[in-house]
C-alpha positions as CSV (number, residue, x, y, z in Angstrom):
1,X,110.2,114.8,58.6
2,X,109.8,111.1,59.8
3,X,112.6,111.8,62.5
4,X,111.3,114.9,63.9
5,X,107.9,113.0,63.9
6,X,109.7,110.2,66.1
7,X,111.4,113.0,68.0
8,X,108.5,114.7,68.9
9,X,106.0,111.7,70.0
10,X,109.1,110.8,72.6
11,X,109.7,114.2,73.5
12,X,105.9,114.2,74.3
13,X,106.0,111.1,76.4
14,X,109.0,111.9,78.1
15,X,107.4,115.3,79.2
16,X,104.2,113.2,80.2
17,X,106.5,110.4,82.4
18,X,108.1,114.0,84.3
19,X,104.7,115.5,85.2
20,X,104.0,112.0,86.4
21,X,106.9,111.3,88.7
22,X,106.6,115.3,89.4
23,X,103.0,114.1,90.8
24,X,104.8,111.2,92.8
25,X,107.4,112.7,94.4
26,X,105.7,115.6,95.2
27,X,102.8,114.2,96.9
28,X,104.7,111.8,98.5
29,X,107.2,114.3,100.1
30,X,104.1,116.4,101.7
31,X,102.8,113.1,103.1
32,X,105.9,112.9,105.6
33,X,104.9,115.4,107.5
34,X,107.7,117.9,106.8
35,X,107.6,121.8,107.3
36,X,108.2,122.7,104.0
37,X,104.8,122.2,102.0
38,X,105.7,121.4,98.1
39,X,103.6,123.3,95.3
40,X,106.4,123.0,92.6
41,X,108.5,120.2,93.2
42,X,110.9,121.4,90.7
43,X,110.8,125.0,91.8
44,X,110.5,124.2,95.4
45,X,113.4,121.9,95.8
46,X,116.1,124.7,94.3
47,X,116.9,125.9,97.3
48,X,117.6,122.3,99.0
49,X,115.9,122.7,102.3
50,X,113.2,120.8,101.6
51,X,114.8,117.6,100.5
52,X,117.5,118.4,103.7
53,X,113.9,117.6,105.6
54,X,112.9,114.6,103.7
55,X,116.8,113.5,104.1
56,X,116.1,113.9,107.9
57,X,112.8,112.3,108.0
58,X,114.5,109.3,105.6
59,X,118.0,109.0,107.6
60,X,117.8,111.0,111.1
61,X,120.5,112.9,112.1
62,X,122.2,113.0,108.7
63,X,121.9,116.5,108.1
64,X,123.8,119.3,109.6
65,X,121.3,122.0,110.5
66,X,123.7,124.5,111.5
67,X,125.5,124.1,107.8
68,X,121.9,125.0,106.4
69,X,119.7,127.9,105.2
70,X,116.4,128.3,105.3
71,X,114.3,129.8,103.2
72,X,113.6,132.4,102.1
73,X,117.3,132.8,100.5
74,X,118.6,135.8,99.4
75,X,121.9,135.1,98.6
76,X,122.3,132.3,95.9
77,X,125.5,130.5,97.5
78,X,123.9,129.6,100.3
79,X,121.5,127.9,97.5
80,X,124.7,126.0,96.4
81,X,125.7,124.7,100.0
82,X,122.4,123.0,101.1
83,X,122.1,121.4,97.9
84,X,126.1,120.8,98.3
85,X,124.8,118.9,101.5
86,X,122.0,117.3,99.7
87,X,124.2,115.7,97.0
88,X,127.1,114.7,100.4
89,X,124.6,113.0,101.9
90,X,123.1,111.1,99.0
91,X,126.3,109.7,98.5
92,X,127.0,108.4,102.1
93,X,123.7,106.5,101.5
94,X,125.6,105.1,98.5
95,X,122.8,107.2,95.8
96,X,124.3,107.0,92.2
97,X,125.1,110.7,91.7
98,X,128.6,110.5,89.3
99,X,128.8,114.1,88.2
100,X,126.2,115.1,89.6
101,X,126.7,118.5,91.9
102,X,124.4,120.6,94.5
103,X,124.5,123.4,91.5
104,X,122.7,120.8,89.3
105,X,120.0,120.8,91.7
106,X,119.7,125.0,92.2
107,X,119.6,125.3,88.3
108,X,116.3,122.9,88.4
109,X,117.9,119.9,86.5
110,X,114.2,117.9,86.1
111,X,116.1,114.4,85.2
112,X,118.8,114.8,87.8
113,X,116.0,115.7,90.5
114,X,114.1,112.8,89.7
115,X,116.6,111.5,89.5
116,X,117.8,111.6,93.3
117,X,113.9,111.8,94.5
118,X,113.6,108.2,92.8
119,X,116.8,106.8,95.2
120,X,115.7,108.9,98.5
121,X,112.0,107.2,98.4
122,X,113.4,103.9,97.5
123,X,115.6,104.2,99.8
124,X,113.2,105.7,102.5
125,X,111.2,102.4,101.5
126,X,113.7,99.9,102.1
127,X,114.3,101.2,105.5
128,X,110.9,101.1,106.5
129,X,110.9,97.5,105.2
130,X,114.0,96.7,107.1
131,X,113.0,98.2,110.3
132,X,110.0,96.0,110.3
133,X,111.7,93.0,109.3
134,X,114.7,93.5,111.5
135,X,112.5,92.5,114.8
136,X,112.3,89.2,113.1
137,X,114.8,88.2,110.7
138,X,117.0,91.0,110.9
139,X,117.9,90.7,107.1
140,X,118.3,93.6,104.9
141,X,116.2,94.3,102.3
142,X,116.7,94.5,98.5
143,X,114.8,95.0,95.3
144,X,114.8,91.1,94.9
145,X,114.0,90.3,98.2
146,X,110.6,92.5,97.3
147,X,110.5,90.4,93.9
148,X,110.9,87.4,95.3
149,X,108.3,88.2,98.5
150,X,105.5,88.7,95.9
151,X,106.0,85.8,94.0
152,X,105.8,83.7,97.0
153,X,103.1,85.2,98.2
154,X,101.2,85.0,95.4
155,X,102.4,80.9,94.7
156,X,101.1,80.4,98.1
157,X,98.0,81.5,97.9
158,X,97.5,78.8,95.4
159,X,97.5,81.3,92.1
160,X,99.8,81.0,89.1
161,X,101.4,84.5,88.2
162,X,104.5,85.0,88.7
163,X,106.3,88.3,88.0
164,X,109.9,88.1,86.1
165,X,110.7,91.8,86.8
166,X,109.4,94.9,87.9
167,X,109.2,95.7,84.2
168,X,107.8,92.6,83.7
169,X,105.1,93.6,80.6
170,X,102.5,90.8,81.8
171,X,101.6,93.4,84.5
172,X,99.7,95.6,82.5
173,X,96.6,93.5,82.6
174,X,96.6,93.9,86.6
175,X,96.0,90.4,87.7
176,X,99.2,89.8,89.3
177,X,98.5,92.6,91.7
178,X,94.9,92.0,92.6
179,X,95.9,87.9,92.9
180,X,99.2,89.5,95.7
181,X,96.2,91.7,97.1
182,X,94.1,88.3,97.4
183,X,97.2,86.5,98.8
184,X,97.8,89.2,101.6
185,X,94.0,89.9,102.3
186,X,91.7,87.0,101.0
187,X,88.7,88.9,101.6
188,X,89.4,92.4,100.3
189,X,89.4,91.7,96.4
190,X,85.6,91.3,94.3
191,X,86.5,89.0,91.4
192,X,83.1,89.3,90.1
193,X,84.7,93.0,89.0
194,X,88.1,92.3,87.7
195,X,88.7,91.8,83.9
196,X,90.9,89.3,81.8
197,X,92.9,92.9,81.2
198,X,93.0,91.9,77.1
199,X,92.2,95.2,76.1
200,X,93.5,99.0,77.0
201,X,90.0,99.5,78.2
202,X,89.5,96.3,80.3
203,X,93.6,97.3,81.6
204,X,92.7,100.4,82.8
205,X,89.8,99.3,85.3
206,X,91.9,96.6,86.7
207,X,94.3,99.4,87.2
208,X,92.2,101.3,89.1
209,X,90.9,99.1,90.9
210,X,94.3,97.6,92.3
211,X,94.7,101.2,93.5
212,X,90.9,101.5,94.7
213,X,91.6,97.8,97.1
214,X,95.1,99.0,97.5
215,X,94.1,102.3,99.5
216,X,91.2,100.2,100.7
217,X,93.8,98.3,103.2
218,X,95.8,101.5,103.9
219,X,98.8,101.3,101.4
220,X,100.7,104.1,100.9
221,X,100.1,105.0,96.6
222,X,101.7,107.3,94.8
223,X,101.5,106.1,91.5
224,X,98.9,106.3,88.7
225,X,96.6,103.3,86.8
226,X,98.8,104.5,83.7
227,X,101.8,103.4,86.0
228,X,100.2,100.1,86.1
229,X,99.1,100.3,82.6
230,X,102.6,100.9,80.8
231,X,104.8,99.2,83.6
232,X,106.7,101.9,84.9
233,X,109.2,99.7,86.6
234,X,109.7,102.4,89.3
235,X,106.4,102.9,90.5
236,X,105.7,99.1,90.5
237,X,108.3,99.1,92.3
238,X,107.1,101.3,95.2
239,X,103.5,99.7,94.8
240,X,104.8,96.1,95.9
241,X,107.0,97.7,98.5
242,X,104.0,99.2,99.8
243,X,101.5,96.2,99.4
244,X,104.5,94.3,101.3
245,X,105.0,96.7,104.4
246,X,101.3,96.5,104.9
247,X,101.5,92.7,105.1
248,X,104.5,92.7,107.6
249,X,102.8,95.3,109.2
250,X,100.0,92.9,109.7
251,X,102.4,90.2,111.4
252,X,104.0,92.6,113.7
253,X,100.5,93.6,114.9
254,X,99.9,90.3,115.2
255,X,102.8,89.2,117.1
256,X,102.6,91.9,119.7
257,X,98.6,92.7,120.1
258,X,95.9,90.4,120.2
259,X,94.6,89.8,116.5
260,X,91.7,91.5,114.5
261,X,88.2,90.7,115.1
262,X,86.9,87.7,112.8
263,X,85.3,89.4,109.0
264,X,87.0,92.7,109.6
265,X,89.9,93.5,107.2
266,X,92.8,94.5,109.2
267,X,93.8,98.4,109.5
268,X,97.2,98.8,108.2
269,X,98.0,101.6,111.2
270,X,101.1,103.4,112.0
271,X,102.6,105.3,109.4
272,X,102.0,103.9,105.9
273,X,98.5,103.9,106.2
274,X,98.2,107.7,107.2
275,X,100.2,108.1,103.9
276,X,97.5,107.0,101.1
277,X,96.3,110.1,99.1
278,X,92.8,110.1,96.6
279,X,93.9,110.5,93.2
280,X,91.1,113.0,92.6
281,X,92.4,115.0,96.0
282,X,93.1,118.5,95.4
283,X,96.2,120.3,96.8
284,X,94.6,121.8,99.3
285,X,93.0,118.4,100.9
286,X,97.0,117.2,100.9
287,X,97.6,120.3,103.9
288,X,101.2,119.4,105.8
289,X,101.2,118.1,108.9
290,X,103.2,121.2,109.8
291,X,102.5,124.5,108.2
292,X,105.3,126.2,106.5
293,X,107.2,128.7,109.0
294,X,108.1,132.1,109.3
295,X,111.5,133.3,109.0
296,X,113.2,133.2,112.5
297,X,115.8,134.3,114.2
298,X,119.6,133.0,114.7
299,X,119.4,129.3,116.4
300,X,121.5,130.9,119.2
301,X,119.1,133.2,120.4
302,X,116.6,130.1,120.8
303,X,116.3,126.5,121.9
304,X,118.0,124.6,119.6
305,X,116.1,122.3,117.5
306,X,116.6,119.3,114.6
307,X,115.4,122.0,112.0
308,X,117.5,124.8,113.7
309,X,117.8,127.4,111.2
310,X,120.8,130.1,110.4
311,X,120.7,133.3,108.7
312,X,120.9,134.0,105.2
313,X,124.3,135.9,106.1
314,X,128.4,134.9,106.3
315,X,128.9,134.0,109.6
316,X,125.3,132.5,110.4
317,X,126.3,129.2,110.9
């Protein structure tokens, strides 16, 4: 009884960590902008047009349009090639997919479509990172240059947390964030409102408020306060990544436009900052930039186009 106890309670909270990267992923594909707007993200992806456009937004010109279907599909193998594609591509940008195949992906695998969602937006972070810091130091970026970034940032701004990992279980009280929102933004974080974090109660509005001044500057957040709460090494991941970009952001604005006006907290601008989403936002406040579109007719007998679609039908391509 005790095992199936056990087995349960995990089962539980492994159900609860899917609809939370479910939540992620999904808003954070329909805040690029693609055509394809997501309502299921694990119904919606089967097809593998939508995650061909967020490979295109991520790594343009990667995908071959005229080797793809859009939707809707009528004939299942055409299913299996653009997800074929999907899982090609993933592994030209070096993704860890052993085993892992395009049919995987039409049968609605939930851990292996987390799976690849979790490397295509830490991968789409990373470039943005790099493209920023490549028109000064020209370095890549890695997971431990992000690591490292914050911990400086934070030593610098005279405060003593450090953090060891992204899983690092001292971040649950929230301090180390807010002290990394100080260091980037002196003026943007009210101490007189932050907690010591000792409690679950007293960890949760520290948590929300690290999203509340987070979104305040223009960071793109996906993630939840329970993200912050149980260290879900992923999503702290992608909220330092974020909390970074805005700060190079900030030095790039600086170095190429005449600086913010004095007790004004800089806009974060361009395209992170047109990326942060309300927790409490409905689906319907989260509209696409571009409305889904009707089916059309063979690419040749248009102007081609990036999303150029071909008919469900042999010989469309």
């Amino acid at each position: 009884m005790d095992s199936k106890k056990i087995s349960f309670a995990e089962m539980m909270t492994d159900d609860a960590q899917t609809s939370r990267e479910e939540r992620c992923f999904r808003l954070w594909i329909n805040s690029l902008g693609t055509a394809t707007y997501v309502n299921n993200l694990f119904e919606d992806v089967r097809t593998g047009w939508v995650l061909l456009e967020v490979l295109d937004k991520a790594s343009p010109q990667s995908v071959n349009w005229k080797q793809a279907t859009k939707p809707p599909i009528k004939m299942p193998f055409r299913k299996v090639e653009n997800c074929n594609q999907v899982i090609g591509i993933g592994k030209k940008l070096n993704f860890s997919l052993v085993n892992v195949a395009g049919n995987d992906i039409v049968q609605g695998n939930k851990k292996l479509i987390l799976a690849f969602l979790w490397q295509l937006m830490r991968f789409s972070m990373l470039q943005l990172l790099k493209n920023l810091r490549s028109r000064s130091q020209g370095k890549e970026i890695t997971d431990a240059d992000i690591l490292n970034w914050a911990n400086s940032k934070v030593k610098s701004s005279g405060r003593t947390s450090q953090m060891e990992s992204f899983k690092d279980k001292n971040l649950s009280n929230g301090i180390f964030f807010l002290e990394l929102l100080s260091a980037v933004e002196p003026r943007v974080v009210n101490w007189s409102v932050v907690t010591k974090g000792e409690t679950d109660e007293d960890k949760k509005l520290n948590a929300t408020y690290i999203i509340s001044v987070a979104r305040k500057l223009g960071c793109s957040i996906f993630l939840l306060r329970e993200d912050i709460m149980e260290v879900n090494q992923k999503m702290i991941l992608t909220l330092t990544a974020s909390i970074m970009y805005w700060s190079l952001q900030q030095k790039v604005g600086e170095s190429e436009s005449t600086p913010a006006e004095d007790g004004k907290v800089p806009d974060a601008g361009g395209k992170i900052s047109n990326l942060s989403i309300d927790d409490d936002a409905s689906d319907a406040d989260l509209s696409p930039q571009v409305g889904n579109e009707e089916p059309s007719q063979k690419a040749e007998n248009h102007e081609p186009s990036p999303l150029a679609e071909k008919d469900d039908t042999p010989g469309g391509k």
